[in-house]
C-alpha positions in Angstrom: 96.7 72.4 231.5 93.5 73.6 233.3 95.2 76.7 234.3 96.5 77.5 230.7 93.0 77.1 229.3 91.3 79.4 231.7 93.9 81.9 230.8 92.3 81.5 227.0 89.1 83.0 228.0 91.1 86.0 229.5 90.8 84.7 233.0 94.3 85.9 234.2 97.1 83.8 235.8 96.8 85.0 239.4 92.5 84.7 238.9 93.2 80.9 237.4 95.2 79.9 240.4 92.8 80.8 242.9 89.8 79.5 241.2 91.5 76.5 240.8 91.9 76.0 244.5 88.8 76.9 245.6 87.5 73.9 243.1 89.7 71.6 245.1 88.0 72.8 248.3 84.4 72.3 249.6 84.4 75.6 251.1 87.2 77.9 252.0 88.2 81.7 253.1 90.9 84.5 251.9 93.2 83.4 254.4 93.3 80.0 253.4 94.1 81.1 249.9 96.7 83.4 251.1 98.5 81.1 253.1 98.1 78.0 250.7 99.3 79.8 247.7 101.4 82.0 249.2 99.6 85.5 247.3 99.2 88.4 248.9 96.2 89.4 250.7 95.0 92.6 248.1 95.9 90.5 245.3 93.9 87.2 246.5 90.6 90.0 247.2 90.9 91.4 243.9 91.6 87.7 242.0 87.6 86.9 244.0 86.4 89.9 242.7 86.8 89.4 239.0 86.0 85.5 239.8 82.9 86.8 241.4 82.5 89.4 238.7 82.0 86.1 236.2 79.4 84.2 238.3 82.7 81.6 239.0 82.4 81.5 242.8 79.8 82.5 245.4 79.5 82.8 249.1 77.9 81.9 251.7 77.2 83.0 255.3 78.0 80.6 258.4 77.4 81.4 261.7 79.4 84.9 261.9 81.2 84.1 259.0 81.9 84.6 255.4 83.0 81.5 253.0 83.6 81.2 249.6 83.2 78.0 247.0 83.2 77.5 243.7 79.8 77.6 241.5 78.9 74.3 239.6 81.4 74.5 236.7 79.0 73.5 234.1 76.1 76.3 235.0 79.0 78.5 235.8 80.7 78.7 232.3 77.2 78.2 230.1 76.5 81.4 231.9 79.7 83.0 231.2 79.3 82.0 227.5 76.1 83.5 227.5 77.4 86.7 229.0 80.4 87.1 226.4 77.8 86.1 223.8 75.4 89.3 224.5 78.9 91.1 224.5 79.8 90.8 221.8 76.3 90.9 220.5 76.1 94.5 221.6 79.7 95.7 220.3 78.2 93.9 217.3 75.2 96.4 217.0 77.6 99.4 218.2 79.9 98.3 215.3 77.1 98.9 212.6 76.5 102.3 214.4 79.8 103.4 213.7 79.9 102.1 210.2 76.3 103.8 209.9 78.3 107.5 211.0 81.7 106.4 209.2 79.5 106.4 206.2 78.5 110.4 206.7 81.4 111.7 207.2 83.3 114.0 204.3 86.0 112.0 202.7 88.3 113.9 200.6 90.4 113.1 198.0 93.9 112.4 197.7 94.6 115.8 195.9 97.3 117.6 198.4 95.3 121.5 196.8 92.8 122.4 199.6 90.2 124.0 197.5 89.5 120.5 196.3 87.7 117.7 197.4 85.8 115.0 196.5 82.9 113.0 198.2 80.3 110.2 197.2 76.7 109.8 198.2 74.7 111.5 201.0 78.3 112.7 203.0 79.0 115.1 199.8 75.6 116.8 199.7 75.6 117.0 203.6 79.2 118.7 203.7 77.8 121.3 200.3 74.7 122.2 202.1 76.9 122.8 205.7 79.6 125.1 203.6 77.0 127.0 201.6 75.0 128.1 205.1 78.4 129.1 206.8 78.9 131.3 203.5 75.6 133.0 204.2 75.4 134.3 200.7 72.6 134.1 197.3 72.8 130.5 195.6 72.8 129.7 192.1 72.0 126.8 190.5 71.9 124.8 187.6 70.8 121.3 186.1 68.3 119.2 187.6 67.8 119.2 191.6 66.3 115.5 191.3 70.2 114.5 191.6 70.1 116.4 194.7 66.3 114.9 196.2 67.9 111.7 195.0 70.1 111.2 198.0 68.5 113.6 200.7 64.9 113.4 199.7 62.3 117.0 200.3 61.3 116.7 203.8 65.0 116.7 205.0 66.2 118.9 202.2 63.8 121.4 203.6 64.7 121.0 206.7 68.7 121.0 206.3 68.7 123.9 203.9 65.5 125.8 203.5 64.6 126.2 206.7 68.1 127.5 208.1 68.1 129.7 204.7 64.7 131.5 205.7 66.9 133.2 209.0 69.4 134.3 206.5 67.5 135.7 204.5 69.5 134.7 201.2 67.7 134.3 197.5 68.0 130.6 196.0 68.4 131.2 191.8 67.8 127.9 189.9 68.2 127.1 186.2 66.7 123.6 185.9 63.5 121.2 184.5 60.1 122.1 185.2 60.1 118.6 187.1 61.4 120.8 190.4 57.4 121.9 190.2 56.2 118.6 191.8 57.7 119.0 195.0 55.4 121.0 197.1 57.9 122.4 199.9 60.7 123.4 197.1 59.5 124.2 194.1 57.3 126.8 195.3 58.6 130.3 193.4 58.6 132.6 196.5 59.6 136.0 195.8 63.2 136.9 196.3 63.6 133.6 198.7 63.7 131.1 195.5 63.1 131.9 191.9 63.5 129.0 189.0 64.3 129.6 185.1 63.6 126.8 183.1 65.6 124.9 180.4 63.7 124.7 176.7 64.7 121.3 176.8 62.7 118.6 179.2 63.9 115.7 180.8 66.7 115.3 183.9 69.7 116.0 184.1 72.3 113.6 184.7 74.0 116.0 186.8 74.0 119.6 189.0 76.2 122.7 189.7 76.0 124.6 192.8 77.6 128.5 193.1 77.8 130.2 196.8 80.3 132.6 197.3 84.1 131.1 196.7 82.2 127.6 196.8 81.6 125.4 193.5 80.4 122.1 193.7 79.5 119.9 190.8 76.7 116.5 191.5 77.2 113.7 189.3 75.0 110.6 189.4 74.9 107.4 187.7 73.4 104.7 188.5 72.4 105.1 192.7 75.5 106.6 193.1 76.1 110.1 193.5 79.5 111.4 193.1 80.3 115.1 194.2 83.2 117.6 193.3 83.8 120.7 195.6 86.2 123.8 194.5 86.3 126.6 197.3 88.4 129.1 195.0 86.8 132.3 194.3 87.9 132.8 190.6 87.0 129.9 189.9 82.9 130.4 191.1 83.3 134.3 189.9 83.6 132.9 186.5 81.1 129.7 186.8 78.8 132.8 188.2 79.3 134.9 185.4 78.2 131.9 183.0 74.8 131.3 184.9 74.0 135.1 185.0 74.2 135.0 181.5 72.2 131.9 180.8 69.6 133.5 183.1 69.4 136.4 181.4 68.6 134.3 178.1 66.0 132.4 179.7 64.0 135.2 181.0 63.7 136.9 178.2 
């Protein structure tokens, strides 16, 4: 029975036999193990390693030799608890870590068309902001970019986007509230780097639309969440573009 319950805290058959003798003995050697339970010798040295790896027997040195015993069962197991508890405490905090980076990364939707995909919270606006630096083009803009600060906040919106932007050397176009005004590192109107037109009527949006290139992508938000909508199909932001250069055109009158 002892040997079965050992075998429950993944202490192996061959390591369970061999602890189990040296609990019957005072003090003992390899080649009393080998001989007694008839194992052989490379086995019997790696069954005392993994014993000795869990604080289960010790050794001690007599005259020009080496014995081995087994450690005070009690102490010896509340320490091995203790181990397997702070093991498991750490794959507990590594766990959360994963979850924390399972969390960022783009999930699509079931739709089988590649030019479509869909994404919630922070991942979506991470996986926009990555595809509209690859296309290296002018953005364009419209609705209110608080959906956007919402999830990402200024300080790393500046330093995702605008930052990266300034080496490119692209123009940022946006048709939104005056409300963009209040944050100092974006809403700054700087030359051909970021120009705004304003709606006529106040008050945010409940949602945003993004043009770059063949890239379209639509922020929704209600509630905390933030739902996002990607379309990489070049008709389809030719004509979304033609719609915004015409609303611009309007506005700057």
């Amino acid at each position: 029975m002892l040997e079965k319950h050992l075998q429950k805290l993944n202490i192996s058959k061959k390591d369970a036999e061999v602890y189990i003798f040296c609990l019957k003995q005072v003090q003992t050697n390899p080649t009393n193990i080998v001989r007694s339970l008839h194992i052989p010798r490379s086995t019997v040295y790696t069954c005392l390693e993994h014993l000795e790896k869990n604080d289960l027997i010790g050794y001690r040195i007599k005259g020009r030799r080496k014995y081995l015993f087994a450690l005070s069962p009690k102490k010896a197991f509340a320490h091995f608890i203790r181990k397997k508890k702070e093991k498991i405490r750490g794959e507990e905090k590594n766990i959360q870590k994963i979850l924390k980076d399972i969390q960022l990364l783009p999930r699509k939707s079931v739709s089988q068309s590649e030019s479509f995909s869909y994404f919630e919270d922070k991942a979506g606006i991470l996986y926009v902001i990555d595809k509209i630096l690859k296309e290296k083009k002018d953005i364009f803009w419209i609705g209110s970019l608080s959906v956007l600060l919402s999830e990402i906040g200024e300080d790393e919106l500046y330093k995702k986007m605008t930052l990266n932007r300034l080496k490119q050397n692209t123009t940022s176009y946006a048709i939104t509230d005056r409300n963009i005004l209040s944050n100092k590192k974006i809403g700054e109107q700087i030359g051909t780097f970021r120009q705004y037109a304003f709606l006529k009527k106040e008050g945010d949006s409940p949602g945003l639309m993004v043009i770059c290139g063949s890239l379209t992508a639509i922020f929704s938000k209600k509630g905390k969440r933030v739902k996002v909508i990607v379309i990489e199909d070049t008709l389809i932001s030719q004509m979304m573009l033609f719609i915004f250069q015409n609303l611009w055109d309007s506005l700057k009158k």
